[in-house]
MIGUNU-617662 format. One record per atom (N, C-alpha, C): residue number from 1; residue in one letter; atom name; x, y, z. Coordinates in steps of 0.1 Angstrom, whole numbers, plus 2048, in hexadecimal, padded with zeros to 3 digits. Layout:
REM residues N
+-----+----+----+-----+-----+-----+
!   i ! aa ! at !  px !  py !  pz !
+-----+----+----+-----+-----+-----+
! NUM !  a ! CA !   X !   Y !   Z !
...
+-----+----+----+-----+-----+-----+
//
This chain:
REM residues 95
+-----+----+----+-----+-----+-----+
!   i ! aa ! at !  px !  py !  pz !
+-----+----+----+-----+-----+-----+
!   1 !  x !  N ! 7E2 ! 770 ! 7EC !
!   1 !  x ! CA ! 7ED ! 774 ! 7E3 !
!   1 !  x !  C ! 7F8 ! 77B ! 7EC !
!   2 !  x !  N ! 802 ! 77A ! 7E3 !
!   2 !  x ! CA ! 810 ! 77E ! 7EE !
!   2 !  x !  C ! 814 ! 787 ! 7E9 !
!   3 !  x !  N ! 81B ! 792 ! 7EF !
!   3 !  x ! CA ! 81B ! 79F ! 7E6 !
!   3 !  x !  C ! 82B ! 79A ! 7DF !
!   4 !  x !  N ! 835 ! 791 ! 7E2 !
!   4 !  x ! CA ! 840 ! 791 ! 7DC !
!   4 !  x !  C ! 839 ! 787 ! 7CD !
!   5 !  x !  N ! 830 ! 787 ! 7CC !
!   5 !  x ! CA ! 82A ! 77E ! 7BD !
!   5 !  x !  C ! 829 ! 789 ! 7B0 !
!   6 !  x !  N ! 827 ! 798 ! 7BB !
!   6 !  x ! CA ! 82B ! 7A2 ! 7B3 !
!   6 !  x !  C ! 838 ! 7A7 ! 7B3 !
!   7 !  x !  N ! 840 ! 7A8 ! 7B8 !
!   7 !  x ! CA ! 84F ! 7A8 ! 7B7 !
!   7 !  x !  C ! 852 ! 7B0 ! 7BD !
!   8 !  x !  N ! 848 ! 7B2 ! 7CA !
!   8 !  x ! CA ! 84E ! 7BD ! 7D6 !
!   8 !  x !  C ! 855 ! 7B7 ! 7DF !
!   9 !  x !  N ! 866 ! 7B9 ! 7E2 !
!   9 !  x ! CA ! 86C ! 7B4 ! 7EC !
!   9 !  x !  C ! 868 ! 7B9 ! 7F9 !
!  10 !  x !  N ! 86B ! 7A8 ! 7FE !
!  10 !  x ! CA ! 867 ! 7AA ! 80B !
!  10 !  x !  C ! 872 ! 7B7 ! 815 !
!  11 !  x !  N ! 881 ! 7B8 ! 811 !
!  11 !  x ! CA ! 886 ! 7C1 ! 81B !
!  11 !  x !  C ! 87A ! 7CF ! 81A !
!  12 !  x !  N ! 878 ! 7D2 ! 80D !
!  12 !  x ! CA ! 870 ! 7E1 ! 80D !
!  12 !  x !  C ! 867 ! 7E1 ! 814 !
!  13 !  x !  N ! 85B ! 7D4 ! 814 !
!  13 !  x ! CA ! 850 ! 7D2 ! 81D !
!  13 !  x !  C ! 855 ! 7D9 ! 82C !
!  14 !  x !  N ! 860 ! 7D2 ! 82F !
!  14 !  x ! CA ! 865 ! 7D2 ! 83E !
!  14 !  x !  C ! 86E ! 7E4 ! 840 !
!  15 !  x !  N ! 86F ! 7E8 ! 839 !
!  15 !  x ! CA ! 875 ! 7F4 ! 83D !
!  15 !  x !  C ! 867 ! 7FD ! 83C !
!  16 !  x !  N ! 863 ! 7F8 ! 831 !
!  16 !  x ! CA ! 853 ! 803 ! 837 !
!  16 !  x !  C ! 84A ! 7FF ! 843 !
!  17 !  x !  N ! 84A ! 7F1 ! 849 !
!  17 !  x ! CA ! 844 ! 7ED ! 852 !
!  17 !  x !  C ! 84A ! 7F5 ! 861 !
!  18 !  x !  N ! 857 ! 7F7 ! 85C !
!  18 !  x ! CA ! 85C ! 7FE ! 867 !
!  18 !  x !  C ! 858 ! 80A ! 86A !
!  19 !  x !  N ! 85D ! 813 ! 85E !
!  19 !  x ! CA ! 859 ! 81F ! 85F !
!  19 !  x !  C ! 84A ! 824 ! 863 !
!  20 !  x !  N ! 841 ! 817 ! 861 !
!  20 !  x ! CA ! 830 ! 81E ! 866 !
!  20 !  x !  C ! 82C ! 81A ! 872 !
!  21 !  x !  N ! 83B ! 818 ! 87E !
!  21 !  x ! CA ! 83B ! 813 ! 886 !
!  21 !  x !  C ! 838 ! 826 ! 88C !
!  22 !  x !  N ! 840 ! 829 ! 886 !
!  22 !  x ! CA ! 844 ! 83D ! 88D !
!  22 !  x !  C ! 837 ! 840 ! 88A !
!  23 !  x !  N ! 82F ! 843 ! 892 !
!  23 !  x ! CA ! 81F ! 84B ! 893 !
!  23 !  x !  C ! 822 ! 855 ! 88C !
!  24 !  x !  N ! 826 ! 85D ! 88B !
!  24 !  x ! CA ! 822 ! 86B ! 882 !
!  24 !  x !  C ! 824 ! 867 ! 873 !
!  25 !  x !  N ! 82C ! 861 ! 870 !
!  25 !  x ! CA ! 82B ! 857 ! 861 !
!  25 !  x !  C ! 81E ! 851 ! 862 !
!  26 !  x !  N ! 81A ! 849 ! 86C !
!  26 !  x ! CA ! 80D ! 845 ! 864 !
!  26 !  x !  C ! 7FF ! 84A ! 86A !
!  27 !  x !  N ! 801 ! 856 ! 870 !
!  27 !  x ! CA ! 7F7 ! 860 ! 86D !
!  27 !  x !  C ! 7F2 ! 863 ! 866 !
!  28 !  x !  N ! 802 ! 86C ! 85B !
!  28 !  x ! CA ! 804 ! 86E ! 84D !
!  28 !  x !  C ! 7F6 ! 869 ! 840 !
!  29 !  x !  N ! 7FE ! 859 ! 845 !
!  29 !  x ! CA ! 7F9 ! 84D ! 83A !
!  29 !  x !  C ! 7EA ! 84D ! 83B !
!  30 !  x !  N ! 7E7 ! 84B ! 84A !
!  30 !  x ! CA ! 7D9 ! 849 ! 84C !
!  30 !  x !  C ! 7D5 ! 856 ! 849 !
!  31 !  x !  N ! 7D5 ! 861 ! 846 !
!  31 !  x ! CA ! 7CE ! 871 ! 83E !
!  31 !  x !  C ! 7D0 ! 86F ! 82F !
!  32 !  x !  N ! 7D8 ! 86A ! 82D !
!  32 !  x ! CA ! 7D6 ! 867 ! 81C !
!  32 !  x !  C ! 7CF ! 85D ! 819 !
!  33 !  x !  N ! 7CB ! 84F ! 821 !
!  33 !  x ! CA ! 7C5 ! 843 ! 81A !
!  33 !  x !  C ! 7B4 ! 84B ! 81D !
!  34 !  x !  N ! 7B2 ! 853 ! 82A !
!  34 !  x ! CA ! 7A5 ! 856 ! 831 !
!  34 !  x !  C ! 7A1 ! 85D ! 81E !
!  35 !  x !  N ! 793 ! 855 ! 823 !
!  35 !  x ! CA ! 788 ! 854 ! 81A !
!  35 !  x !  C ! 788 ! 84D ! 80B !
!  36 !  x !  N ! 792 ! 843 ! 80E !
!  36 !  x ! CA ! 795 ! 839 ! 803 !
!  36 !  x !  C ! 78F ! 82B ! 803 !
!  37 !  x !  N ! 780 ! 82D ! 7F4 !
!  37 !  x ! CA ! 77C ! 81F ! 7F5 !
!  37 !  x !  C ! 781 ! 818 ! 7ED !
!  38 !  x !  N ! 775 ! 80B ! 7E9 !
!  38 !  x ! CA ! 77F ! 802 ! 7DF !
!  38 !  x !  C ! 77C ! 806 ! 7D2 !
!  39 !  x !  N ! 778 ! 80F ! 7CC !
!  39 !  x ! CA ! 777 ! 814 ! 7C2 !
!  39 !  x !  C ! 787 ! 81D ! 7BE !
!  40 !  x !  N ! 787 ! 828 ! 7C7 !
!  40 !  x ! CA ! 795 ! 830 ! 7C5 !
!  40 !  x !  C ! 7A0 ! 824 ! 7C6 !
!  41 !  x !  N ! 7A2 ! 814 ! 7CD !
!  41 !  x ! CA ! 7A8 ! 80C ! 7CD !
!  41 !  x !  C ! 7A9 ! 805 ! 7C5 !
!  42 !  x !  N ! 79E ! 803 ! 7B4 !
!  42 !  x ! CA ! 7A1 ! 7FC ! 7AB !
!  42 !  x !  C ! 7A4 ! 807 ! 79F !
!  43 !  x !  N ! 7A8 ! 813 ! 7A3 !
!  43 !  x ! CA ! 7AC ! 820 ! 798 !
!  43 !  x !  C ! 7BA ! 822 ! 795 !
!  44 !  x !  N ! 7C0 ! 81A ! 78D !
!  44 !  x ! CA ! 7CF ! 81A ! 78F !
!  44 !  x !  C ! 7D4 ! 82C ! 789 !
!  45 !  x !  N ! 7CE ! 835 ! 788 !
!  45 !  x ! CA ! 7D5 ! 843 ! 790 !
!  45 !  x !  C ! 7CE ! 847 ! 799 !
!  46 !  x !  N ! 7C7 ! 844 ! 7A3 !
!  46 !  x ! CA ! 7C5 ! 847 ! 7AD !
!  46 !  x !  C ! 7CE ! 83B ! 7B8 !
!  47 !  x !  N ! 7D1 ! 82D ! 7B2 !
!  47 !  x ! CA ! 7DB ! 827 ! 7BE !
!  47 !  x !  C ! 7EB ! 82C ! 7BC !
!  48 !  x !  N ! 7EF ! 832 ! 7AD !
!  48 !  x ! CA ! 7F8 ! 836 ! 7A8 !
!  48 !  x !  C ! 7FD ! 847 ! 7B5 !
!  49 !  x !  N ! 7F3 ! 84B ! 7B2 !
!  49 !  x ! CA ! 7F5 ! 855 ! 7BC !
!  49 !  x !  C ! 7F7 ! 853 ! 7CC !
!  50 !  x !  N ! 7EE ! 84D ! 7CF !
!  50 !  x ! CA ! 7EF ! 847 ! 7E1 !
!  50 !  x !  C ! 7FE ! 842 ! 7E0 !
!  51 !  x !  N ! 801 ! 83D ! 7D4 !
!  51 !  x ! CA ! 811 ! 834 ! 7D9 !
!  51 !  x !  C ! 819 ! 83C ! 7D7 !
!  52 !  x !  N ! 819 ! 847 ! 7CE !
!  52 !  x ! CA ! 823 ! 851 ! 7CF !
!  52 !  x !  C ! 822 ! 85A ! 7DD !
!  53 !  x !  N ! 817 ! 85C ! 7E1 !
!  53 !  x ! CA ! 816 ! 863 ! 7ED !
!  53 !  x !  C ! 81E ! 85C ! 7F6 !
!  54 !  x !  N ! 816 ! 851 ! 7F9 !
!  54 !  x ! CA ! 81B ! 84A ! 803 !
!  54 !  x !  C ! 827 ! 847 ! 807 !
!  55 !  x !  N ! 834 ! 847 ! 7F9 !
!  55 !  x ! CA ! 840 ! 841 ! 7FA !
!  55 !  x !  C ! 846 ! 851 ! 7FC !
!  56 !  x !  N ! 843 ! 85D ! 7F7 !
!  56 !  x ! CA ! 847 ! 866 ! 7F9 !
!  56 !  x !  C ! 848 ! 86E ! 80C !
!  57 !  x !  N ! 837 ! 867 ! 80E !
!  57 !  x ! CA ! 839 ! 867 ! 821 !
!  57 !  x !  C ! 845 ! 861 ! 827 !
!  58 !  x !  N ! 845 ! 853 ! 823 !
!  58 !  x ! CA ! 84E ! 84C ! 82B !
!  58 !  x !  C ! 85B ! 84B ! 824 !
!  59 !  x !  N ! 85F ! 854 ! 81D !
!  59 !  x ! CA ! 86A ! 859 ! 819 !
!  59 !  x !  C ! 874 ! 852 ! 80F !
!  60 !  x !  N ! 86F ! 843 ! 804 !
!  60 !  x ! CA ! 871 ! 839 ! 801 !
!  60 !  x !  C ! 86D ! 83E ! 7F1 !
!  61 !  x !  N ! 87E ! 83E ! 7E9 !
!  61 !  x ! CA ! 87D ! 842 ! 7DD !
!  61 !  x !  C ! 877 ! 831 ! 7D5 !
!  62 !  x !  N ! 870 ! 835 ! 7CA !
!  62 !  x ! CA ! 866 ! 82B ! 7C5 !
!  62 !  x !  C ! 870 ! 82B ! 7B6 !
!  63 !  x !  N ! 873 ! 822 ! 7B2 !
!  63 !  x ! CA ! 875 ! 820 ! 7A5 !
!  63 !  x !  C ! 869 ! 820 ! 799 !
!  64 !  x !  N ! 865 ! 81D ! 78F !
!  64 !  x ! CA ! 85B ! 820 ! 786 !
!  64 !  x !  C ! 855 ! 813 ! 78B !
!  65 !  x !  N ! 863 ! 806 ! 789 !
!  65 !  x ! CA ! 85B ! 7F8 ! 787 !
!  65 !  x !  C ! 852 ! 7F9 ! 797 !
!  66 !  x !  N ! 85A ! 7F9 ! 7A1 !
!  66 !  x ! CA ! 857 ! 7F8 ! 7AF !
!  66 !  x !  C ! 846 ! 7FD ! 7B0 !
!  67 !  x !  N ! 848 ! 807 ! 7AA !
!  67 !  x ! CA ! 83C ! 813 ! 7AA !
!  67 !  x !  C ! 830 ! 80B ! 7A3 !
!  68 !  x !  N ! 832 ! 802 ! 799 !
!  68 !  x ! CA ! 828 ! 7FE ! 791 !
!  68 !  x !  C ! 823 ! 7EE ! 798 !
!  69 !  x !  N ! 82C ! 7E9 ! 79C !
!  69 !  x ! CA ! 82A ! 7D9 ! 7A5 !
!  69 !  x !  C ! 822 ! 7DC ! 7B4 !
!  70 !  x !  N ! 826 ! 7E9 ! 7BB !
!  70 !  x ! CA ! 81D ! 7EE ! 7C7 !
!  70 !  x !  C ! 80E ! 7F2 ! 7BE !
!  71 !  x !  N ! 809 ! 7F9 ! 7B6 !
!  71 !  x ! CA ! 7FF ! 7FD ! 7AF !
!  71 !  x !  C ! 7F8 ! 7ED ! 7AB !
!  72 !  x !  N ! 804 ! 7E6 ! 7A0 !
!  72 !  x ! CA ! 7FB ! 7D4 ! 79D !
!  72 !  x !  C ! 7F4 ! 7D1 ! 7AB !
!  73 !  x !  N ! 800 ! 7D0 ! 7B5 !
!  73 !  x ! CA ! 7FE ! 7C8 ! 7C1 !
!  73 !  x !  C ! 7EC ! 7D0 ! 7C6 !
!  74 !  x !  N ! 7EF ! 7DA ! 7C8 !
!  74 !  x ! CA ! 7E0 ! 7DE ! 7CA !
!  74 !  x !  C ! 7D2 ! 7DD ! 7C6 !
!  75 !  x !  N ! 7D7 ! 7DF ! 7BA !
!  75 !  x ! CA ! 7CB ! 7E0 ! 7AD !
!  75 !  x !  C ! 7C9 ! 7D0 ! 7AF !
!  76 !  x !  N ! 7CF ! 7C7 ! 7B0 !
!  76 !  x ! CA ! 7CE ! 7B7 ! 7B3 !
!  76 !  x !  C ! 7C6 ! 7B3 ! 7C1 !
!  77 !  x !  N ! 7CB ! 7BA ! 7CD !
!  77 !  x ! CA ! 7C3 ! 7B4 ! 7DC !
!  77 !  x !  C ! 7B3 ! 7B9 ! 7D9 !
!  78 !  x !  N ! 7AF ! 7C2 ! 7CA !
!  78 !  x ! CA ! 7A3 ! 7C7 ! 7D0 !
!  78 !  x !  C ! 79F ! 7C7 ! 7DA !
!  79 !  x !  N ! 7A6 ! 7CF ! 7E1 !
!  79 !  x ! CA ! 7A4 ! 7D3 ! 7EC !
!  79 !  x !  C ! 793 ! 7DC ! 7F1 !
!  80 !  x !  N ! 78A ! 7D6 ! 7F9 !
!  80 !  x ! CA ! 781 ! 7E1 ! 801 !
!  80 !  x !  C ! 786 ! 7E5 ! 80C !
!  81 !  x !  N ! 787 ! 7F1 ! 80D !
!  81 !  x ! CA ! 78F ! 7F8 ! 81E !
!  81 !  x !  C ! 784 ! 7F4 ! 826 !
!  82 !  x !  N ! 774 ! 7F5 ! 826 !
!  82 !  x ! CA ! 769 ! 7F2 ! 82F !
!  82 !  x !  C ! 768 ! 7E6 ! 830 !
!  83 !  x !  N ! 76B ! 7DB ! 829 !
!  83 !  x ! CA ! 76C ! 7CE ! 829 !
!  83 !  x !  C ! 775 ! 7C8 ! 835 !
!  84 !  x !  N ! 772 ! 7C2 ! 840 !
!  84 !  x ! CA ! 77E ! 7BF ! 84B !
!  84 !  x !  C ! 783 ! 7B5 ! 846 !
!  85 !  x !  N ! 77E ! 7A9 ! 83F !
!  85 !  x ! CA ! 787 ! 7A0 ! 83D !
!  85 !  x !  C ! 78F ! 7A0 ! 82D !
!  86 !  x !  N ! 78D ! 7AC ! 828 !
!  86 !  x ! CA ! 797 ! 7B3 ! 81C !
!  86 !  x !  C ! 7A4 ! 7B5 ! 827 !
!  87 !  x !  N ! 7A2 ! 7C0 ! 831 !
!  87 !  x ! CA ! 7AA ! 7C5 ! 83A !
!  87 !  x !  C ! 7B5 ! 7BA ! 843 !
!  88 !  x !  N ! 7AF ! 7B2 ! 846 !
!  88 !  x ! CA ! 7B3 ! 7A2 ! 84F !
!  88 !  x !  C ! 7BD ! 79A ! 849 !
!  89 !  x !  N ! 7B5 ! 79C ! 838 !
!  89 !  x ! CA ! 7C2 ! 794 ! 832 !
!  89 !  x !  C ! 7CB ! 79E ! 82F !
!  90 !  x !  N ! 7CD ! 7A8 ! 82E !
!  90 !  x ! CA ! 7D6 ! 7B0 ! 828 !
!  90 !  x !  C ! 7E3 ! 7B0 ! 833 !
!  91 !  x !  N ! 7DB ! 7AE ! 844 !
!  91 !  x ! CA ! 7DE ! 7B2 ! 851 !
!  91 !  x !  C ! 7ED ! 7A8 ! 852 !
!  92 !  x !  N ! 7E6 ! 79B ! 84C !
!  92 !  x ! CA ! 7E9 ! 78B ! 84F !
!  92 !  x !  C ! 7F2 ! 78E ! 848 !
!  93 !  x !  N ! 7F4 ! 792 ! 83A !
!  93 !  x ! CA ! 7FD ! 794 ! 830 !
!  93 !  x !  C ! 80B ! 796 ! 835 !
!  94 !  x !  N ! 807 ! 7A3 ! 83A !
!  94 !  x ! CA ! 814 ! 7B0 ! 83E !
!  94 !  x !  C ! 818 ! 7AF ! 84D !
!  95 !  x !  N ! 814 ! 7A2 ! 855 !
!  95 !  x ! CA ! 819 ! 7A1 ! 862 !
!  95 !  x !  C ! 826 ! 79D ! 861 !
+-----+----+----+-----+-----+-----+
//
């Protein structure tokens, strides 16, 4: 699945791809996702939260809709963080 199927533009992808290029941004990120499994991953206020966090780290105002298509998009990859080939495709996705 492609994340623009959710109607995330690709420029945003790319300006946050940038920004988690700067290490102390994704130090940040990596202290907020640390100790997140796939359970808190299929909790739409608990991915509700991570996204507000997360766009608040990398300093990227979120509209409602924006906010809710990053949450679909998630709540969709059912994602497992322990799972490596959850991770691979996600990896494959966002290159």
């Amino acid at each position: 699945m492609s994340y623009t199927k959710y109607g995330i533009r690709p420029d945003f992808v790319e300006r946050v791809k940038g920004k988690m290029k700067n290490k102390a941004v994704k130090d940040r990120i990596k202290l907020v996702l640390d100790g997140v499994n796939k359970y808190d991953l299929q909790d739409r206020t608990k991915v509700k939260r991570l996204v507000r966090t997360s766009a608040h780290i990398l300093q990227e105002t979120l509209t409602e809709s924006q906010e809710e298509q990053l949450v679909a998009f998630v709540l969709g990859q059912r994602i497992d963080p322990n799972n490596t080939l959850h991770l691979l495709k996600l990896w494959a996705m966002f290159r």
